[in-house]
C-alpha positions in Angstrom: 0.0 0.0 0.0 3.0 2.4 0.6 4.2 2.0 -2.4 1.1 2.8 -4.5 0.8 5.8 -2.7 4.6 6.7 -3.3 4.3 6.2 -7.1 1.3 8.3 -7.0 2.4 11.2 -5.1 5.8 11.0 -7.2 6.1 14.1 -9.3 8.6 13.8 -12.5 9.8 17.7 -11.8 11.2 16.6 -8.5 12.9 13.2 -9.8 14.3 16.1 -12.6 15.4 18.3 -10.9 17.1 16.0 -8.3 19.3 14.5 -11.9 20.4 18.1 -12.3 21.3 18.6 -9.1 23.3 16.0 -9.1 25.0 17.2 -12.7 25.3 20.9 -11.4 26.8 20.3 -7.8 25.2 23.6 -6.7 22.3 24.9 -6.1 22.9 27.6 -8.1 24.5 26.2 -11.2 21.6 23.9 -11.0 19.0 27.2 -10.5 21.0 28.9 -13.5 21.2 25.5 -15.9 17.2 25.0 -15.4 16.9 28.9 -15.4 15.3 28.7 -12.2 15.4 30.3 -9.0 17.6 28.1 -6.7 14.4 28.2 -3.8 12.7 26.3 -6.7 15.7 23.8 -7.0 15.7 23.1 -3.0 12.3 23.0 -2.8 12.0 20.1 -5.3 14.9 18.6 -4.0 13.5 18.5 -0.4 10.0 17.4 -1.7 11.7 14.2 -3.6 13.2 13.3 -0.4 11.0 13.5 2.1 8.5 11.2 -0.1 11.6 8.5 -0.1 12.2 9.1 3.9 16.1 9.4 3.6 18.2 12.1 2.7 20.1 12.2 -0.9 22.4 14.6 -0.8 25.4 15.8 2.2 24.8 19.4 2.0 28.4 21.3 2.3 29.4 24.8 2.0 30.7 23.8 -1.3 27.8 22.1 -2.6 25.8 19.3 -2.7 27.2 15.5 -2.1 24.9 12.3 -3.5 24.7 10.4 -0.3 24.9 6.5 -0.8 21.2 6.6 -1.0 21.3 9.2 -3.5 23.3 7.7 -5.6 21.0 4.5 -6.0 18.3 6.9 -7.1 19.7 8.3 -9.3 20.9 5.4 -10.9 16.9 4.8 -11.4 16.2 7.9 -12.0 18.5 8.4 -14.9 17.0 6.0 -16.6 13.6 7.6 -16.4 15.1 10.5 -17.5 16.4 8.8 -20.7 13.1 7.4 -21.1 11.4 10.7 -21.1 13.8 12.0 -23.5 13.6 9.1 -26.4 9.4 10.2 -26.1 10.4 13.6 -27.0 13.3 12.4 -29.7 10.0 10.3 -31.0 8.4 13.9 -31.4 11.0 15.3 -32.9 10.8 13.3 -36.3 7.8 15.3 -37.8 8.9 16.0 -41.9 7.5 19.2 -41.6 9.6 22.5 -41.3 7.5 24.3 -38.5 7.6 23.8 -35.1 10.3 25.3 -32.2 14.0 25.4 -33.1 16.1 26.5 -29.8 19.5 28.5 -30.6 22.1 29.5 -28.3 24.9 31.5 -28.7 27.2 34.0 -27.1 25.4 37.2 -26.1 27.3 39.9 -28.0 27.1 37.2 -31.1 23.6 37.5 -30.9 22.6 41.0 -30.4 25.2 42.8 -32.3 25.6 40.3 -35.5 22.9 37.1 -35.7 19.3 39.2 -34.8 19.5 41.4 -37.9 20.7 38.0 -40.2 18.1 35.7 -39.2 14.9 38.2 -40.8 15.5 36.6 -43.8 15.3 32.6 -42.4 12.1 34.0 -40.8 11.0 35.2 -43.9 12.0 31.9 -45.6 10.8 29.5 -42.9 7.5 31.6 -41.5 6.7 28.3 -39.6 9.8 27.6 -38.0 9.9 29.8 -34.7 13.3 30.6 -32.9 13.9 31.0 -29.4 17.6 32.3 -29.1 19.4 31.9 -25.4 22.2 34.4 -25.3 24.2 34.7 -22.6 27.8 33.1 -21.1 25.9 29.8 -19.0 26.8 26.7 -20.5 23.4 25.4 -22.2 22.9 21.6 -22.9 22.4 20.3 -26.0 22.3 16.6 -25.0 19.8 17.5 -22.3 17.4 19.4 -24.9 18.1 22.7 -23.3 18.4 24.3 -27.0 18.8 22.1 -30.5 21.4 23.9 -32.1 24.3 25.7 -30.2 27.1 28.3 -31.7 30.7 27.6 -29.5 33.7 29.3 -30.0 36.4 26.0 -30.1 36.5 22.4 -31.5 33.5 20.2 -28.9 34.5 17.7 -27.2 31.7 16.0 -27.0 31.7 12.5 -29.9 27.9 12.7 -29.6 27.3 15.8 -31.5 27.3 16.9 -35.2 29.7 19.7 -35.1 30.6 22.5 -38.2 33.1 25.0 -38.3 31.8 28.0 -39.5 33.9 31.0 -39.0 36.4 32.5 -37.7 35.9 35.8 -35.3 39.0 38.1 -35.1 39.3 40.4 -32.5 41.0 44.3 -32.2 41.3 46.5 -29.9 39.4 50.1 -29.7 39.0 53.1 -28.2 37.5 56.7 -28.6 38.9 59.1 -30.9 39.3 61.6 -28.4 41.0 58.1 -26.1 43.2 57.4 -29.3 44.7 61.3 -29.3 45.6 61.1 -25.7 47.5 57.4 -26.6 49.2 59.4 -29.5 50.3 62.5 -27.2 52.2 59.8 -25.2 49.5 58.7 -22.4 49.8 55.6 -20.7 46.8 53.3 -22.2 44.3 52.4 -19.3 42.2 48.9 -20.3 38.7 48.2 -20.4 38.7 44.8 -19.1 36.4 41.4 -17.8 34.7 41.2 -14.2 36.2 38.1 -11.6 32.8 35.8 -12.7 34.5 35.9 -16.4 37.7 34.6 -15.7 36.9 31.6 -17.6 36.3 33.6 -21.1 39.7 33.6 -23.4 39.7 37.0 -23.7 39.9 38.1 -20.7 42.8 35.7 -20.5 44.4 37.0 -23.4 44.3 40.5 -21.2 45.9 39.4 -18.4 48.5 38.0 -19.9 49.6 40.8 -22.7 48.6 43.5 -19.6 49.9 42.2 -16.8 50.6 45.8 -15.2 48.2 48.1 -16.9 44.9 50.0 -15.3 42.2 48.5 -15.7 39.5 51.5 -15.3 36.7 49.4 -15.6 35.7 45.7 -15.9 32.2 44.4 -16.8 31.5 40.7 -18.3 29.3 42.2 -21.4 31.1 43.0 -24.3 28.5 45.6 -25.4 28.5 47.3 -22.0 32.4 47.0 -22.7 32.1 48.7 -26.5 29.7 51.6 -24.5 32.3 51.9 -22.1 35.5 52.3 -24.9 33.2 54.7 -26.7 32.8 56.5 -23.5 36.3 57.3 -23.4 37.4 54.8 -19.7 40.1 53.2 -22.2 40.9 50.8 -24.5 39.0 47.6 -25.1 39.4 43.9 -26.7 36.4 43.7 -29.0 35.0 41.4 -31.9 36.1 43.2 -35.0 32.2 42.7 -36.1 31.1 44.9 -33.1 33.3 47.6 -34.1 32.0 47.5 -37.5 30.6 50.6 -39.1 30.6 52.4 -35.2 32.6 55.9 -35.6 32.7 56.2 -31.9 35.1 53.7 -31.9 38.9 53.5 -33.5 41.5 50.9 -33.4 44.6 51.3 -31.3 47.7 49.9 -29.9 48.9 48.5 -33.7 51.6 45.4 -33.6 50.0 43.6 -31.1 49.3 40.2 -32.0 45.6 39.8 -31.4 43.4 36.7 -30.5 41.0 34.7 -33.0 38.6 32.5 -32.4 37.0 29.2 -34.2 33.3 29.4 -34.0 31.5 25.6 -34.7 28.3 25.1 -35.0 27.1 22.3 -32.9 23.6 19.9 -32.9 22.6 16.8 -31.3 23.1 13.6 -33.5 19.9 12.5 -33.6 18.2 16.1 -34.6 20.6 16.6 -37.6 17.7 14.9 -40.2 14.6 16.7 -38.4 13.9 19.3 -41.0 13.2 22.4 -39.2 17.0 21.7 -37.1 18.4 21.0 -40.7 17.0 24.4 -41.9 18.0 26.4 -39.0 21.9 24.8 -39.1 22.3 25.2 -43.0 21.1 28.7 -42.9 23.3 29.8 -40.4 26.5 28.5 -41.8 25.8 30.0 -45.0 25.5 33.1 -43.0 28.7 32.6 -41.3 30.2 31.8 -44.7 28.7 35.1 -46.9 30.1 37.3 -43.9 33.2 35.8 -42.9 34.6 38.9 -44.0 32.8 40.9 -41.6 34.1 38.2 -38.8 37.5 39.0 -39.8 37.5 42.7 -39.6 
């Protein structure tokens, strides 16, 4: 009798978001990955364990620990979560090119070069709609959170169909007015990447070429970063597309040997025949293709 009235009361949200919290380690890389609020991911978490009696995770100050427990759950419940997502593979082998297509790429890739490109697939495709996730959280193709991703670097991952597309070259700017002062023998101050962006190879790159310079300002958004350049705080690494066609911005410091980066296109194995995926991925690397030029400054 117990254990009718556990399967009934069991909801699939808690048995999901206990997988990810497993993945994520955190409760707030599992609150950013689910694009939650990380109350929401405790509160499932705490509900899926209290109808199983025993706890599942060690909570530690630097995260969460499967307990032995937990880790026999989730054995099970991986395989439930496989099983949901081979129903929604089964959904995704209409013919027909309408239907949801879910893009994610880099924030400054999106606003400042893809939104203005893809009027014309919109045109072409008027049934296809896109949702586009910009931003610098990793998003996961294998567990459906988008269906086509744009990465800067070869993947890693054997289970997805990966294309190199382009190639973005980088430069670095200032104001006219910023560019003057550099010329009249000022010391360059740097425009440069907040602590949470450590991880992004530009901001490498800028640590390692400036070691000892200013940096007057630091922000993780490369458009706040552009505003800021054109503003006159100093000089910034920027996309050479961003700096396209914007007279508030010059290029500076010449010689320096300046960063590139590979950008692949990247989609799930089994979505690469599903029509409306197909039409979304070919589009885009013929976009890439026609305005590699524009990439490469």
């Amino acid at each position: 009798m117990t254990d009718k009235k556990r399967t009934a009361d069991l909801d699939w949200e808690d048995v999901r978001y206990f997988v990810a919290l497993a993945r994520y380690g955190t409760l707030s890389a599992t609150a950013r990955g689910l694009r939650v609020n990380h109350a929401t991911v405790a509160r499932r978490v705490t509900s899926l364990e209290a109808l199983l009696g025993r706890p599942l995770f060690d909570r530690r100050a630097d995260g969460y620990t499967l307990t032995a427990e937990g880790k026999a759950v989730l054995e099970e419940a991986r395989s439930m979560d496989e099983g949901a997502l081979s129903v929604l593979r089964r959904l995704d082998a209409g013919t027909e090119l309408n239907g949801m297509v879910r893009l994610t790429a880099g924030r400054v890739l999106a606003e400042r070069f893809l939104i203005e490109r893809l009027k014309a697939f919109h045109e072409r495709y008027p049934g296809i709609d896109l949702e586009v996730i910009g931003g610098s959280r990793v998003v996961s193709l294998a567990r459906r959170e988008a269906d086509v991703a744009l990465h800067y670097g070869s993947p890693k991952d054997s289970e997805l169909v990966a294309r190199r597309v382009g190639k973005i070259a980088f430069g670095l700017y200032a104001s006219p007015a910023y560019r003057a002062r550099l010329k009249a023998g000022d010391a360059p101050a740097f425009i440069g990447f907040d602590q949470n962006s450590d991880f992004i190879a530009e901001a490498g790159w800028l640590a390692r070429e400036f070691p000892d310079r200013r940096f007057s300002i630091r922000t993780g958004s490369q458009t706040t970063q552009a505003a800021a350049a054109r503003a006159g705080f100093g000089v910034a690494l920027l996309p050479r597309y961003v700096a396209a066609n914007d007279h508030g911005l010059v290029q500076v410091l010449p010689g320096k040997r300046l960063p590139e980066r590979e950008l692949w296109l990247l989609i799930r194995r089994d979505l690469k025949k599903v029509p409306r995926v197909r039409a979304v991925a070919d589009y885009l690397t013929a976009v890439f293709r026609s305005e590699r030029r524009v990439l490469a400054g």
